[in-house]
C-alpha positions as CSV (number, residue, x, y, z in Angstrom):
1,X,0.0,0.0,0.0
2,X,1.7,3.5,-1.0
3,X,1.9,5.6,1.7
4,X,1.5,9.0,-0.3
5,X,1.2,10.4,-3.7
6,X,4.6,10.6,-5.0
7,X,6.0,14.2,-5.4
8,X,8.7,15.9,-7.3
9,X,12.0,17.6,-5.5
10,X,12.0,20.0,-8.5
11,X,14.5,22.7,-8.4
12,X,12.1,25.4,-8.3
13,X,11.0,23.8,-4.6
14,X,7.3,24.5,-5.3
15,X,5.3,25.2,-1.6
16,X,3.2,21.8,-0.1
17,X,2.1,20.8,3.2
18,X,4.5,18.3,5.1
19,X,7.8,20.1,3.3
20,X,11.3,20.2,5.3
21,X,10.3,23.4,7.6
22,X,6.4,23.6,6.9
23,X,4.5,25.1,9.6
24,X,1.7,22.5,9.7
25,X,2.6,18.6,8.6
26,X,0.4,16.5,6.1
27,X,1.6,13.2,6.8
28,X,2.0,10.6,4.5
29,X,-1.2,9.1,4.1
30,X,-2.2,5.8,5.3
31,X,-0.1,2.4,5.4
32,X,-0.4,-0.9,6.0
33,X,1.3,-0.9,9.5
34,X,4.1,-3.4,9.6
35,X,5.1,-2.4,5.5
36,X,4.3,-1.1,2.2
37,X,5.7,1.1,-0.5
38,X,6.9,5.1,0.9
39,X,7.1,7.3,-2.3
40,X,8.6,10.8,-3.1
41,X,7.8,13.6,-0.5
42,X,8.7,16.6,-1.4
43,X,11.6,17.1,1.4
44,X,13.2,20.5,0.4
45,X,10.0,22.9,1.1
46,X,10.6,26.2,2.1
47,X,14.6,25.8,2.5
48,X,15.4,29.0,0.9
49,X,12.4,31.1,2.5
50,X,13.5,29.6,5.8
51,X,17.2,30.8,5.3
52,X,15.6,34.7,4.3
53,X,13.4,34.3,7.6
54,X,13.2,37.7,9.0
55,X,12.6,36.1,12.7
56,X,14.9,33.1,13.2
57,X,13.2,30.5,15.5
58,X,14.1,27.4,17.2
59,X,12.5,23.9,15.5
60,X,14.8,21.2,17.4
61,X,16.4,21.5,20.7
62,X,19.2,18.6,21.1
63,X,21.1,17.3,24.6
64,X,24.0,15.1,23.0
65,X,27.1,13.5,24.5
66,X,28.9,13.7,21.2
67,X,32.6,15.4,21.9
68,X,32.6,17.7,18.9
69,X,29.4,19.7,18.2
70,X,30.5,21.1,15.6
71,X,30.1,17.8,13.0
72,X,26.4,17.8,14.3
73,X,24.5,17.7,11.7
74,X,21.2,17.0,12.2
75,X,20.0,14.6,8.9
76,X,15.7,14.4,7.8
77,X,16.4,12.2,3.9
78,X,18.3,11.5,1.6
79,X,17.7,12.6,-2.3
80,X,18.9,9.3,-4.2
81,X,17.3,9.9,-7.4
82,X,18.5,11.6,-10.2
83,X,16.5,12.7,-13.9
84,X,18.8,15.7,-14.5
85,X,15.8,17.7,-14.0
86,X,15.3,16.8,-10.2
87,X,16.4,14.8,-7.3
88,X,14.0,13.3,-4.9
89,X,13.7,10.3,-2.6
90,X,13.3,6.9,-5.1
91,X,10.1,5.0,-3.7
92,X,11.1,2.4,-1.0
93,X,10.0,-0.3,0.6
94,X,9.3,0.4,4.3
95,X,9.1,-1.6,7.6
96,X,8.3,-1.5,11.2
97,X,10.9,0.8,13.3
98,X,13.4,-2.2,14.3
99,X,14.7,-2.1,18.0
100,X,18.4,-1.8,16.9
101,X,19.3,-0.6,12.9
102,X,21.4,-2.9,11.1
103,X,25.6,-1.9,10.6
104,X,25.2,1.0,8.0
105,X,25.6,-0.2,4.3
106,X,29.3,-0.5,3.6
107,X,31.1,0.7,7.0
108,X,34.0,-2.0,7.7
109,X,35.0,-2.7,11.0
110,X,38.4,-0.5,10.6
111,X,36.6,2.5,10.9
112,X,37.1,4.4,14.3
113,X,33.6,5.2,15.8
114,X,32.1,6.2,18.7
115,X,28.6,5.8,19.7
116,X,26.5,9.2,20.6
117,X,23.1,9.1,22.0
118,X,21.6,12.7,21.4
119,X,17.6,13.2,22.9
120,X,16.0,15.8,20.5
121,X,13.3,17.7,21.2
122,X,10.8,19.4,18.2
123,X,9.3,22.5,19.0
124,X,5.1,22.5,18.4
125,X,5.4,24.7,15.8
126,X,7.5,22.5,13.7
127,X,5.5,19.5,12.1
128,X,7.5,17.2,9.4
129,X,6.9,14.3,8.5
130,X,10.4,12.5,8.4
131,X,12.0,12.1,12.0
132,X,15.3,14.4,11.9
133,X,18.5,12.1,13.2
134,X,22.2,12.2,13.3
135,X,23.6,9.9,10.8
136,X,23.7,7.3,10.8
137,X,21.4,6.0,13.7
138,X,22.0,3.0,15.6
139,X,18.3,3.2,16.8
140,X,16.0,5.8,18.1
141,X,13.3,5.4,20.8
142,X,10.0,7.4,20.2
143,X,6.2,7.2,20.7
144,X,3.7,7.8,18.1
145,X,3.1,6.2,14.0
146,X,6.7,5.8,12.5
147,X,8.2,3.5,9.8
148,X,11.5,2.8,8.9
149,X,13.1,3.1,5.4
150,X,16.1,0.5,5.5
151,X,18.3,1.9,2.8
152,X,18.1,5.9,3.8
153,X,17.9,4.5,7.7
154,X,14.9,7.4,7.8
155,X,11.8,7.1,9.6
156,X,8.7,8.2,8.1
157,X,5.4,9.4,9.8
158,X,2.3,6.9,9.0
159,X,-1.5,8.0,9.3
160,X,-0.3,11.5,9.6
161,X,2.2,11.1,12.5
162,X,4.1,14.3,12.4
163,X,7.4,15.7,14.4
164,X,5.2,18.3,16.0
165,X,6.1,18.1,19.8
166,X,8.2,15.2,19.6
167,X,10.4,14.1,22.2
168,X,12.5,11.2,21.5
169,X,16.3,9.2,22.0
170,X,18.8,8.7,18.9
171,X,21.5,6.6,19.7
172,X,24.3,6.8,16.6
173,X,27.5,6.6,15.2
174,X,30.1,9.2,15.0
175,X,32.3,7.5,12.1
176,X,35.9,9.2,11.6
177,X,37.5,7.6,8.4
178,X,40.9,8.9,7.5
179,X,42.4,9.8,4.9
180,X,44.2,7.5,3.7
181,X,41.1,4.8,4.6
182,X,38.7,6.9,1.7
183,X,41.8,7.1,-0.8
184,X,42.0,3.1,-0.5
185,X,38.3,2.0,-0.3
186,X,38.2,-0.6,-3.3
187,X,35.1,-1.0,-5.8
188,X,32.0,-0.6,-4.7
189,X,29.2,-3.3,-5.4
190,X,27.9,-3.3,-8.6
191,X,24.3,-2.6,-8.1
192,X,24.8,0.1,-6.2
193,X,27.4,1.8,-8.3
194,X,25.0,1.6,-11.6
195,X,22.1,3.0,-9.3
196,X,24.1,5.8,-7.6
197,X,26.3,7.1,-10.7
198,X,23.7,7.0,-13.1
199,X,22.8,10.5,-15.1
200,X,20.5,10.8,-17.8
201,X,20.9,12.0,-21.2
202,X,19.4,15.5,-20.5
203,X,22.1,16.4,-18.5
204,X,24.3,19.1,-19.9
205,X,27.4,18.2,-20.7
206,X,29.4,21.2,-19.1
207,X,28.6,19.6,-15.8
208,X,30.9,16.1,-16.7
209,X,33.6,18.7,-18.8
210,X,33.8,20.6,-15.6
211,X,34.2,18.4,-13.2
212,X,36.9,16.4,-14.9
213,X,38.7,20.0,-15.4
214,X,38.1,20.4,-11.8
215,X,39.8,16.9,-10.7
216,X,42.5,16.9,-13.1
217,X,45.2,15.1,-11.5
218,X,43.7,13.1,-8.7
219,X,44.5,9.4,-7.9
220,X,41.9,8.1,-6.6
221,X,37.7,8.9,-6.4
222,X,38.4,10.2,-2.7
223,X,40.8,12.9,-4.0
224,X,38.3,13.6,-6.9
225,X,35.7,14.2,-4.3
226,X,38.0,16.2,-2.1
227,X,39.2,18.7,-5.2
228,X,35.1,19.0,-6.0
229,X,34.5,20.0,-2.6
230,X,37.2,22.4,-2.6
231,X,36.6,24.1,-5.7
232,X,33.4,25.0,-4.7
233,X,34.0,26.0,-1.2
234,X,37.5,28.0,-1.6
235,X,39.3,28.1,-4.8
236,X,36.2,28.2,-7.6
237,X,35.1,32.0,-7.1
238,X,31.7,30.9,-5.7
239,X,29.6,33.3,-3.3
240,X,27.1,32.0,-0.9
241,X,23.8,33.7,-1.8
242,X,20.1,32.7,-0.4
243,X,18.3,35.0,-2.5
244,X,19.0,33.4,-5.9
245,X,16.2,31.9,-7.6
246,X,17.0,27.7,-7.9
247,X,16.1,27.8,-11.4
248,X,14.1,25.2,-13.5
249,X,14.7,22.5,-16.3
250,X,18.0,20.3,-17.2
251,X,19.9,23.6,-17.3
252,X,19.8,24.5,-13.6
253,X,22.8,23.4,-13.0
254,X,25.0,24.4,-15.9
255,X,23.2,28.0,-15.0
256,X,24.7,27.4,-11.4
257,X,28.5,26.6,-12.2
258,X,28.4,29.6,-14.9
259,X,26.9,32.2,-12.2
260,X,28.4,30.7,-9.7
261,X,26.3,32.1,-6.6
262,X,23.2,30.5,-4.9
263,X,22.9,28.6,-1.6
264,X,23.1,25.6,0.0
265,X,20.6,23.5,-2.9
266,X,23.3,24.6,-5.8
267,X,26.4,23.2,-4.3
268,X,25.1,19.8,-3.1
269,X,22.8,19.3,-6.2
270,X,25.6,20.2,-8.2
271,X,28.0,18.5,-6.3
272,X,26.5,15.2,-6.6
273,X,26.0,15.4,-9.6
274,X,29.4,16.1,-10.9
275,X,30.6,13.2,-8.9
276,X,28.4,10.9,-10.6
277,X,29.5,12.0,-14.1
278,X,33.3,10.7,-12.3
279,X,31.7,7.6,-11.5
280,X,31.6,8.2,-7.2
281,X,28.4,6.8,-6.4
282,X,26.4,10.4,-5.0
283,X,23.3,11.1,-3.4
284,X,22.0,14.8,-1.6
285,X,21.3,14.7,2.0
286,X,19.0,17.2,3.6
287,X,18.2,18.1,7.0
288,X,20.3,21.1,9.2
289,X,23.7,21.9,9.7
290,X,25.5,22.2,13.1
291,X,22.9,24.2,16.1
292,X,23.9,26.9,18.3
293,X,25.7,25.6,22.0
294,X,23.2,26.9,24.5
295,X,24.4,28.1,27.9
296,X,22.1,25.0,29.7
297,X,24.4,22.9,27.6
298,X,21.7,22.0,24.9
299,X,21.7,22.4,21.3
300,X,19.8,25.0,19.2
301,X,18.8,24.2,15.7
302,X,16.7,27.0,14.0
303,X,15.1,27.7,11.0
304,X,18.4,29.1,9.7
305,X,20.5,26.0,9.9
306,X,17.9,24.0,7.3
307,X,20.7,22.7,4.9
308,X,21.4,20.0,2.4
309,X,24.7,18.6,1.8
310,X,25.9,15.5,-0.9
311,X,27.1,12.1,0.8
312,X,29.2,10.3,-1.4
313,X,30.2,6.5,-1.1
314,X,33.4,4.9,-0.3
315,X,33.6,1.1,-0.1
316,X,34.3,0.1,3.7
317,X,33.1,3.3,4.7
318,X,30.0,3.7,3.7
319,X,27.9,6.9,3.0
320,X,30.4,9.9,3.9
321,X,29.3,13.5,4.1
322,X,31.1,16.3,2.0
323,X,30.7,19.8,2.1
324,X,30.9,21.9,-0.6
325,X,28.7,24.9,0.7
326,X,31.0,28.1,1.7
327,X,30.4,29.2,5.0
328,X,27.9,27.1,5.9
329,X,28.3,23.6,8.0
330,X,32.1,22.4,8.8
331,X,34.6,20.4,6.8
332,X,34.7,17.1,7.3
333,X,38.1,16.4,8.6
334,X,38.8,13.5,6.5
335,X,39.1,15.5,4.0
336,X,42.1,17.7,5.6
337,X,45.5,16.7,5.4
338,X,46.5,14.9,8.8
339,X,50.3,13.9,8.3
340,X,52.8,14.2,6.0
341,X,51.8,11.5,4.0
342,X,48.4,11.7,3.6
343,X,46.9,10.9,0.2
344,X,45.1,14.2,0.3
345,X,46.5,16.2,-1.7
346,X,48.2,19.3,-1.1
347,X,46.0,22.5,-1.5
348,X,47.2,25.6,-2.9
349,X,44.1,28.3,-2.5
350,X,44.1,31.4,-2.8
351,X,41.9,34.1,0.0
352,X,38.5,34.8,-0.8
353,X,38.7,37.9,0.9
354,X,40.2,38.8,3.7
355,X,41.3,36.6,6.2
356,X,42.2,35.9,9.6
357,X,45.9,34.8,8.5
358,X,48.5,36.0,11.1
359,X,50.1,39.1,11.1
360,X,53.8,39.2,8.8
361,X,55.5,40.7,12.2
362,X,57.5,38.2,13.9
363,X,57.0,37.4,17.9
364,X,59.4,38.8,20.2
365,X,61.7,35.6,20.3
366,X,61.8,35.4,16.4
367,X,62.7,38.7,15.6
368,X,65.6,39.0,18.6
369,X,67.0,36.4,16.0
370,X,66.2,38.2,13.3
371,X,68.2,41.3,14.7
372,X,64.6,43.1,13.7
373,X,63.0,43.6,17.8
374,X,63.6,47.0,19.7
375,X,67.2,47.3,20.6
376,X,66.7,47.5,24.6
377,X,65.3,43.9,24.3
378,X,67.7,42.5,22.0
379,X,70.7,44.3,21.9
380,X,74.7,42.8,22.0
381,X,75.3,41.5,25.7
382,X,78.7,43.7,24.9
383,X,76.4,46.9,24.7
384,X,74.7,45.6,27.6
385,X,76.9,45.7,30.3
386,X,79.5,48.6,28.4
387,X,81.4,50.5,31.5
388,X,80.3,54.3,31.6
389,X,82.9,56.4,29.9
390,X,85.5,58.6,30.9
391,X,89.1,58.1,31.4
392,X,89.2,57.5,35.1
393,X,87.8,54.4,35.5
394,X,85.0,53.5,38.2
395,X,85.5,52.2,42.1
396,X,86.2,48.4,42.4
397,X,82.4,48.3,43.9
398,X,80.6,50.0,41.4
399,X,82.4,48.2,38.9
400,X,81.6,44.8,41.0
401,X,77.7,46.3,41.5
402,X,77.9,46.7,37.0
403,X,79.4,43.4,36.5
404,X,76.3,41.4,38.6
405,X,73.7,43.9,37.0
406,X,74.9,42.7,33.5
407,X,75.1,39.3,34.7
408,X,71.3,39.4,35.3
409,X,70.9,41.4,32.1
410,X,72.5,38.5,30.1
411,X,70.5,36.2,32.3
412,X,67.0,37.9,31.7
413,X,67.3,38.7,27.9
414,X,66.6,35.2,26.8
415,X,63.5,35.3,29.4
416,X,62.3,38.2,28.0
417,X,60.4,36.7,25.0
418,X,59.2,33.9,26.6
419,X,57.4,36.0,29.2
420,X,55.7,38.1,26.4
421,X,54.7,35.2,24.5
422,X,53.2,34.1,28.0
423,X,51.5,37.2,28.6
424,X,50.0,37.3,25.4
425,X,49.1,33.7,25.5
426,X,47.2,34.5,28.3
427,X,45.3,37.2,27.3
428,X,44.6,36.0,23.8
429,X,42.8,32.6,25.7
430,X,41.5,33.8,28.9
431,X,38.0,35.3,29.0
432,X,35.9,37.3,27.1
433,X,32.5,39.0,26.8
434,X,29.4,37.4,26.6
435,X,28.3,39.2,23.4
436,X,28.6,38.2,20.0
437,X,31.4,41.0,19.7
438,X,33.1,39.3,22.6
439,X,33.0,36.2,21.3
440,X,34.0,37.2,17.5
441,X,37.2,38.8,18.9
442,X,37.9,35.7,21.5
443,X,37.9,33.8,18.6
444,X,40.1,36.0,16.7
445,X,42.5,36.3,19.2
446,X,43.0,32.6,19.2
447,X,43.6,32.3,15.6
448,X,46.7,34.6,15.8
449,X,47.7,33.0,19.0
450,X,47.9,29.1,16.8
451,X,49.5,31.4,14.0
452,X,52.2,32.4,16.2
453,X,52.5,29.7,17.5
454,X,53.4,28.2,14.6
455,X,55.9,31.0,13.6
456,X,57.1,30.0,16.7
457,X,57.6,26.8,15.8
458,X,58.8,27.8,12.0
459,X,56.0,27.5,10.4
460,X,55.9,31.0,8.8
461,X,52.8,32.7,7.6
462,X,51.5,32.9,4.3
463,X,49.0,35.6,4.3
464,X,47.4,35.0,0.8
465,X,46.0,31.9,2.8
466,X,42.1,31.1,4.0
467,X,42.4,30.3,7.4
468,X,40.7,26.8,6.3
469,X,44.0,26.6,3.8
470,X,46.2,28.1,6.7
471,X,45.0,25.6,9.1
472,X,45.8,22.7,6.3
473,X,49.5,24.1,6.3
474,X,49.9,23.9,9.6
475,X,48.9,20.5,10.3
476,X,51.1,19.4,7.4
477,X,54.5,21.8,8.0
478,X,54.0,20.7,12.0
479,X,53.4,17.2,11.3
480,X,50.3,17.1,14.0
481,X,48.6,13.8,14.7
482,X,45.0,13.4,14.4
483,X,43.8,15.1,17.4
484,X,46.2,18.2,17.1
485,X,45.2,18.4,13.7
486,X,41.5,18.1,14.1
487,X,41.7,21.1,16.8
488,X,43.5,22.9,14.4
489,X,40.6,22.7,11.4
490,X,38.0,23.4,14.4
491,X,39.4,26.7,15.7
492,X,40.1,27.6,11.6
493,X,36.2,26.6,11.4
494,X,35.2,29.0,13.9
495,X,37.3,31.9,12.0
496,X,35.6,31.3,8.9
497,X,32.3,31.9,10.7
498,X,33.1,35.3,12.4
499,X,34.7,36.3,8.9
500,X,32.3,34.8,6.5
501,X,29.0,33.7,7.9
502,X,25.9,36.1,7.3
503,X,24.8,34.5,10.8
504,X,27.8,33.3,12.4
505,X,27.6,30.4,15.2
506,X,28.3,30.3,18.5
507,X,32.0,28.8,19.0
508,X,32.5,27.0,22.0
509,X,36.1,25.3,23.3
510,X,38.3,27.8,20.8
511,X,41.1,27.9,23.5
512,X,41.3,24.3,24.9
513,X,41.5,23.4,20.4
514,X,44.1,25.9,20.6
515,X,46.4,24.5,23.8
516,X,45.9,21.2,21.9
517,X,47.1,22.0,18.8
518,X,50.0,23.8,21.1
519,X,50.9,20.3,22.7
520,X,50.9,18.7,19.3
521,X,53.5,21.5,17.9
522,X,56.0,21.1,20.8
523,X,55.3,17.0,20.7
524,X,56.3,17.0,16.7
525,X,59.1,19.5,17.6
């Protein structure tokens, strides 16, 4: 039995009840219960009018243990089918919500992963009809007329079971892949590479000629997807802009990558679909990107964070999130550069505009070195301790009083940095205001306290740098493991909001990312 008349995803997201952020939910029609057929619903409703909302508003509030809030991303469906014209769910068979999901499609047991279990709560006023979930779920606990589609791992309101009010547990997994795990992931299985890389005739074929111009030189899919996701994000003269139109017809997309400006449905559409013509099995994900920390330790999503991103498929991995979407969302750190020799490879991108890269002036210690700092601090021991003229010389205990003074002179100059660089550390990290200002500059601060840091450390600034491709060029030049480097690309993350976002998030743990990435330098040293 269908549960609902199947609907079209078309680009130009035409309004219906029951959409992503819809004020008042449908359903899905009727089922049979325990199975049955779930077709198209239209998931993508209202995304671009919720992004231009005058009044923000809350839609989920979220209480997670998961470590790093900022890879949070909050998933409703995935878009799977593709007619060049549209994607949209493809019509699955559903079942009755099991008590514990199955291992997600294609994740080996090599892959680190924690288990998170996040409790979500929907506000009244928000009424869809697929359950938002981390992803991928491990098995969710809730009251109420839900159905669970096996190959998205959704669930699906029945006999008009809506979000609205919802309170309910997610239990999930937080999969890290590395590098080097993505570049190596071997074939995937037939039937679902021919049903994931397939694009029709219609589609125009600047999208294939672009994204092989784009990918020129890669080894391996994973670098492929890695150079997409780049180009759009840093290096391929987008601009993140909500009030373009989506457009309509087989040439939305070749319309996209010559304009190059829209919003969050352009680059994952477009995205996928470029990785398809490489032969990267694709699909579009849609749900919201990473809430707001709240000060009672919850999570705020709002209408603002509705999002869609493309999840692309890697052989012992699974389905793995990219994000091609400047300033919106975080970078998957897989996709960074963690050691030396990673297989990712090595970006060279140029600012956007301007950044938060360190300042050219060396720190104290540096430029003593450099014979460049003020002359009291760094001046010849020799002119520190010269004798006062004149021809009569000085009394043995003056002379004796001179000759200790300089000894502590030569003993305090090679101090004298260090407790600058101290001082400053200090300040840069300790507290701040509570406002957004205070928080934008705390944040700032940071940034050029990990820059020079890594001057410190001789890893010079390049100022024609995004601090994403800064951060990237640290964790390679410093040769930072995996948890030095993640802190790294999260306080680079947090720049790129205060500098980019039109709504930037709150940033929470800025200066204990920093102090880590600090270890990691002097560890590597």
């Amino acid at each position: 039995v269908a549960l609902g008349v199947a609907l079209l995803v078309p680009l130009a997201l035409p309004a219906m009840r029951g959409g992503l952020l819809a004020g008042t939910g449908a359903g899905v029609g009727a089922g049979s219960g325990n199975g049955g057929m779930i077709s198209a619903v239209n998931p993508l409703v209202s995304l671009r009018d919720s992004l231009n909302v005058d009044s923000d508003r809350q839609v989920l509030s979220l209480r997670t243990n998961a470590e790093d809030l900022s890879d949070m991303y909050v998933r409703i469906v995935s878009l799977d089918d593709f007619d060049g014209t549209t994607w949209k769910p493809a019509q699955r068979h559903i079942v009755g919500v099991p008590d514990a999901f199955p291992t997600p499609i294609g994740l080996g047991p090599d892959v680190r992963r924690t288990t998170v279990r996040t409790t979500i709560s929907a506000a009244e006023s928000y009424a869809q009809d697929w359950l938002p979930m981390p992803y991928p779920p491990t098995g969710v606990r809730i009251g109420g007329n839900w159905r669970y589609e096996p190959v998205g791992m959704t669930l699906v309101g029945d006999h008009r079971q809506t979000t609205r009010g919802a309170t309910y547990l997610v239990t999930s997994l937080d999969v890290r892949p590395t590098a080097r795990q993505l570049a190596s992931a071997p074939k995937p299985p037939d039937a679902l590479r021919r049903e994931y890389t397939d694009v029709p005739p219609a589609l125009p074929k600047v999208v294939a000629r672009t994204a092989k111009e784009v990918t020129s030189g890669a080894a391996n899919h994973y670098e492929e997807a890695v150079k997409l996701q780049e180009w759009f994000a840093e290096d391929g003269g987008f601009r993140y802009d909500t009030q373009v139109q989506v457009g309509r017809g087989p040439n939305a997309i070749a319309n996209f990558l010559r304009d190059k400006q829209g919003f969050c449905v352009h680059f994952s559409f477009t995205m996928a679909a470029m990785a398809r013509t490489l032969g990267i099995p694709a699909r579009v994900a849609v749900g919201f990107a990473p809430g707001t920390p709240q000060a009672d330790g919850t999570v705020s999503v709002s209408l603002k964070d509705a999002h869609a991103w493309p999840e692309l498929y890697f052989e012992g991995v699974g389905w793995t999130r990219f994000e091609p979407t400047p300033t919106r969302g975080t970078t998957p750190s897989y996709t960074r550069r963690q050691t030396p020799d990673s297989a990712l490879p090595d970006p060279a991108l140029p600012s956007r505009g301007s950044s938060a890269a360190p300042s050219p002036q060396a720190s104290a210690s540096e430029s003593c070195a450099a014979g460049s700092a003020a002359p009291a601090v760094c001046a010849a021991p020799s002119e520190a301790v010269a004798a006062p003229g004149g021809g009569g010389g000085t009394p043995g205990g003056l002379r004796a009083a001179l000759l200790v003074l300089g000894a502590l002179v030569l003993l305090a100059l090679p101090l004298t940095p260090l407790l600058w660089r101290r001082r400053a550390r200090s300040r840069r990290l300790g507290a701040h205001a509570r406002s957004d200002e205070g928080a934008a500059e705390h944040t700032l601060a940071a940034w050029r306290e990990l820059t020079d840091s890594a001057w410190d450390h001789g890893i010079a600034p390049d100022e024609s740098l995004t601090p994403r491709a800064a951060a990237e060029r640290i964790v390679r030049l410093g040769e930072l493991d995996e948890e030095a480097g993640a802190a790294v690309h999260r306080v680079a993350d947090a720049v790129e909001q205060v500098l980019y976002a039109p709504r930037p998030r709150s940033a929470t743990g800025v200066a204990a990312d920093v102090r880590r990435a600090l270890t990691g330098l002097r560890a590597s040293a």
